[in-house]
C-alpha positions in Angstrom: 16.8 17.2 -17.1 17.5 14.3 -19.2 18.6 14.9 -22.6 18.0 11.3 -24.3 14.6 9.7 -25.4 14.1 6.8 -23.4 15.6 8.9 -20.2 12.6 11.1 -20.4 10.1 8.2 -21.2 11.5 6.7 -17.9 10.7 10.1 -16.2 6.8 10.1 -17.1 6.4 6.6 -16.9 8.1 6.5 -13.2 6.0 9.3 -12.5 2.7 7.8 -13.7 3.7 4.7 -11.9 4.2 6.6 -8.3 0.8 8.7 -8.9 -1.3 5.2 -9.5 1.0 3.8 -6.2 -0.1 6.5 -4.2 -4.0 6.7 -5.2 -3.9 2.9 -4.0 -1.8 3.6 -0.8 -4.0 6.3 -0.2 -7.3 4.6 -0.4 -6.1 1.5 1.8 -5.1 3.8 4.3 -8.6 5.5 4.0 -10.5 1.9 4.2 -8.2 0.5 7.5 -9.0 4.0 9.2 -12.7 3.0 8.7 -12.3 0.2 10.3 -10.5 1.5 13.2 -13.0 4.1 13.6 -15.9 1.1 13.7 -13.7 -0.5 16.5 -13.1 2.8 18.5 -16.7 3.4 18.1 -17.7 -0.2 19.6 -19.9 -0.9 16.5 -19.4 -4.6 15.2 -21.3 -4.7 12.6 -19.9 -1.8 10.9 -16.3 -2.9 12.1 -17.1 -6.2 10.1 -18.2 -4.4 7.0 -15.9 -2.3 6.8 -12.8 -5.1 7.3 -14.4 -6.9 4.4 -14.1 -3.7 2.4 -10.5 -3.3 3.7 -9.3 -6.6 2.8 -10.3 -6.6 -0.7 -8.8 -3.3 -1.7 -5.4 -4.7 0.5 -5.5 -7.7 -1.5 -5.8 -5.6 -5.1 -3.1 -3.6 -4.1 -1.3 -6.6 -3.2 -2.2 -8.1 -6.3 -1.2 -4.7 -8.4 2.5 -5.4 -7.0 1.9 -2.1 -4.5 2.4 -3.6 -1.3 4.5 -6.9 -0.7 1.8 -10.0 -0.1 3.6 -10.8 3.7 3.0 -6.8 4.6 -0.8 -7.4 3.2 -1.1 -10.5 4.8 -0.2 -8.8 8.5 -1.8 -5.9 7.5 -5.4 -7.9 7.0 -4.6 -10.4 10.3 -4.2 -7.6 12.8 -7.3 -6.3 11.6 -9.1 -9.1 11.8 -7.6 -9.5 15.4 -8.8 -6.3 16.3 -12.1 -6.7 15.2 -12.5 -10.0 17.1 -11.3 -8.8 20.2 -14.2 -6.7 20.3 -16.5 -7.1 23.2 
């Protein structure tokens, strides 16, 4: 354990930091799985709402400095490629 001041502020701040990195992580995951539930289901509509949904929480998170804006970026286009393929 660290024994000087601003070593231990780092410690709760870095771990504050990682809990609000992983909430966000967490509910992107949670959003793209509803969409590739909507796909795997062959329901276009929902597919569609729920890649609107997804992109705006990707592009928060992107925005929050969670995820890197190239990774978002492919993240959001394969998506979007997947939901277009649709039949």
């Amino acid at each position: 354990m660290a024994n000087i001041k601003s070593a231990k502020k780092r410690i709760l701040v870095n771990k504050t930091k990682a809990d609000r990195n992983k909430a966000i992580k967490s509910s992107v995951k949670t959003a793209v799985k509803k969409v590739i539930v909507a796909i795997d289901a062959n329901d276009k509509e929902a597919a569609k709402a729920a890649l609107l949904n997804a992109t705006s929480i990707i592009d928060k998170a992107t925005s929050k400095g969670v995820y890197h804006k190239n990774y978002a970026s492919r993240k959001v286009s394969r998506l979007n490629k997947a939901v277009n393929a649709m039949a």
